[in-house]
C-alpha positions as CSV (number, residue, x, y, z in Angstrom):
1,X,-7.6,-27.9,-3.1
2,X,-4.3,-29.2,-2.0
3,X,-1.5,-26.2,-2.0
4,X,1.9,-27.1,-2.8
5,X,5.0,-26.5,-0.6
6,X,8.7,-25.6,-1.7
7,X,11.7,-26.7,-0.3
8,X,14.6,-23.8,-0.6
9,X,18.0,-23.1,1.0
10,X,18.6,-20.0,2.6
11,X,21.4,-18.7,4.5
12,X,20.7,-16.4,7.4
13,X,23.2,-14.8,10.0
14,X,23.2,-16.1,13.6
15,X,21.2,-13.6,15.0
16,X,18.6,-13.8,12.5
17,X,18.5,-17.4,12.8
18,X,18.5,-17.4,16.4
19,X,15.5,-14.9,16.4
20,X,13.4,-17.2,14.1
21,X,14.6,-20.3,16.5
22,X,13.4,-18.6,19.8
23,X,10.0,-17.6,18.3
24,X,9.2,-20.6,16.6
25,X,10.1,-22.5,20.3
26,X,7.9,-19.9,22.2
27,X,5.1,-19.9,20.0
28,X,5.2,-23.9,19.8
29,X,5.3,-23.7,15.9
30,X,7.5,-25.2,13.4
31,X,10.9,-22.7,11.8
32,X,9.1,-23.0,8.2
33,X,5.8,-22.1,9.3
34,X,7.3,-18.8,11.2
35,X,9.5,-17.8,8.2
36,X,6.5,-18.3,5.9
37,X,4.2,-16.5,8.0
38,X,7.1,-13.7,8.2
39,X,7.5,-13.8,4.6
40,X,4.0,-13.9,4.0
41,X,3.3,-10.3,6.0
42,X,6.5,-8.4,4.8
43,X,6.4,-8.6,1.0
44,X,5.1,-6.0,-1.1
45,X,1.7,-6.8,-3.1
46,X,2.3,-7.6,-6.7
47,X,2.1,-5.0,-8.8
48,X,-0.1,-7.5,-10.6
49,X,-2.2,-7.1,-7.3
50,X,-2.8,-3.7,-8.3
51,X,-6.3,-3.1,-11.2
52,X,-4.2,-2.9,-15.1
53,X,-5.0,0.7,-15.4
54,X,-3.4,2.4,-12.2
55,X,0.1,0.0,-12.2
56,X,1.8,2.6,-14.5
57,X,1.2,4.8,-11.7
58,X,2.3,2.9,-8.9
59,X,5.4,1.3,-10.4
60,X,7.4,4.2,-9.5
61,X,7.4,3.7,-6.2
62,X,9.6,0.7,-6.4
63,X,12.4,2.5,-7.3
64,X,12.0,5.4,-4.5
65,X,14.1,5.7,-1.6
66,X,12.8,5.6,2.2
67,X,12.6,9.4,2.3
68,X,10.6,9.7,-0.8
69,X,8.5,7.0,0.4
70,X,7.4,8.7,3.3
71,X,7.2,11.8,1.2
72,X,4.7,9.7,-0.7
73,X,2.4,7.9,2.1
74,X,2.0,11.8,4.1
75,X,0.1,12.8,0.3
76,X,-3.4,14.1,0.8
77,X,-5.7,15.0,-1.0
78,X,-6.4,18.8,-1.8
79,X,-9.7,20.1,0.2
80,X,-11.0,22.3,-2.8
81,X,-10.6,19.0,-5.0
82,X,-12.5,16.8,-2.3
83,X,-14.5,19.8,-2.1
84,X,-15.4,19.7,-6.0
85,X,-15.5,15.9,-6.1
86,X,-18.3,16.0,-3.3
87,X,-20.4,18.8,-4.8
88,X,-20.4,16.9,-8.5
89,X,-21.5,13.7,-6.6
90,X,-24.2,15.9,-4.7
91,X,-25.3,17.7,-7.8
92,X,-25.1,14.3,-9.9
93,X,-28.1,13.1,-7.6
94,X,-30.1,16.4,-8.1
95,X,-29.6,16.2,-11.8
96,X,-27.7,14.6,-14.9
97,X,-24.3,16.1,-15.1
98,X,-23.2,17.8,-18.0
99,X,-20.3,15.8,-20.4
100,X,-18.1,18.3,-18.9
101,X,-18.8,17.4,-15.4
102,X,-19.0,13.6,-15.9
103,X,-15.7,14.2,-17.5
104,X,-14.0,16.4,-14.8
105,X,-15.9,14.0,-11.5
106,X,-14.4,11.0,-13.4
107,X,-10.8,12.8,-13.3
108,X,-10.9,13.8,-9.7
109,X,-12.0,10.3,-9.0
110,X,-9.1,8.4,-10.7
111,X,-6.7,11.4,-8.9
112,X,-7.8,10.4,-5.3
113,X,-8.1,6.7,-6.7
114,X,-4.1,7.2,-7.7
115,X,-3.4,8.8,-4.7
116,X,-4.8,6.3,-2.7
117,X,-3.3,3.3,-4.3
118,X,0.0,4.7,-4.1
119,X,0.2,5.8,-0.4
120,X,-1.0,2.2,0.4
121,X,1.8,0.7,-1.6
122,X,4.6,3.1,-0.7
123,X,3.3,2.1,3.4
124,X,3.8,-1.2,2.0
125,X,6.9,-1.3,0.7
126,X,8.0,1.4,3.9
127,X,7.0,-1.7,6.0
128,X,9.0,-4.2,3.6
129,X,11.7,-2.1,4.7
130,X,11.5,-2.3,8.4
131,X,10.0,0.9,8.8
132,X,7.0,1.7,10.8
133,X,4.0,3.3,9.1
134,X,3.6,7.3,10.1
135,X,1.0,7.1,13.0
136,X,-2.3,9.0,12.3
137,X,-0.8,11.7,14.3
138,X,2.2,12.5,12.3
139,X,0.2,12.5,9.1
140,X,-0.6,16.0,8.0
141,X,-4.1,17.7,7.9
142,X,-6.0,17.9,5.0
143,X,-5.5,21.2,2.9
């Protein structure tokens, strides 16, 4: 399959432009294939990326701020829920749940499913930004 490529007109400042000059000369590459492959690993995924069901959740975070972003990607999730969630996957294997169980394991599962998605995206869109990612070590221990 044959992709097709766009012509567009951009205007960048010098030292931008001279940045994207230099690297495309020292890696021996062409100026549109380093500003595509920039392009390509700083944009956000698509919300449309993201499964139907959790994008009402994960919208939000577009409009945050950096500080709330952060705020967001440092989330864990609570040890007596991982703690529940594990023993109803334990006990599942032991025996059938209950409707209550299977209802209350299939809530904690779309909480640290939510939780998930949006610390990804809100690292994402932190990156986007020109912020680095917290490094494992300034991301808090589980409660």
């Amino acid at each position: 399959m044959r992709s097709v490529t766009y012509t567009i007109t951009i205007k960048l400042s010098d030292p931008l432009y001279n940045q994207l000059r230099r690297a495309a000369e020292l890696s021996n590459q062409p100026l549109d294939a380093i500003v595509e492959e920039s392009l390509a690993h700083s944009l956000p995924p698509l919300l449309e990326d993201i499964p139907t069901e959790y994008q009402v959740d994960v919208y939000p975070l577009l409009q945050m701020n950096v500080r709330q972003l952060t705020s967001e990607a440092r989330r864990v999730f609570p040890r007596n829920k991982w703690q529940q969630y594990e023993a109803l996957l334990t006990e599942r294997k032991a025996r059938p749940l209950t409707a209550e169980e299977e209802v209350r394991l299939a809530s904690l599962r779309r909480e640290a499913d939510v939780l998930t998605l949006r610390k990804g995206y809100a690292l994402a869109l932190l990156r986007r930004r020109g912020y680095a990612p917290p490094s494992l070590d300034d991301l808090p221990e589980p409660q």
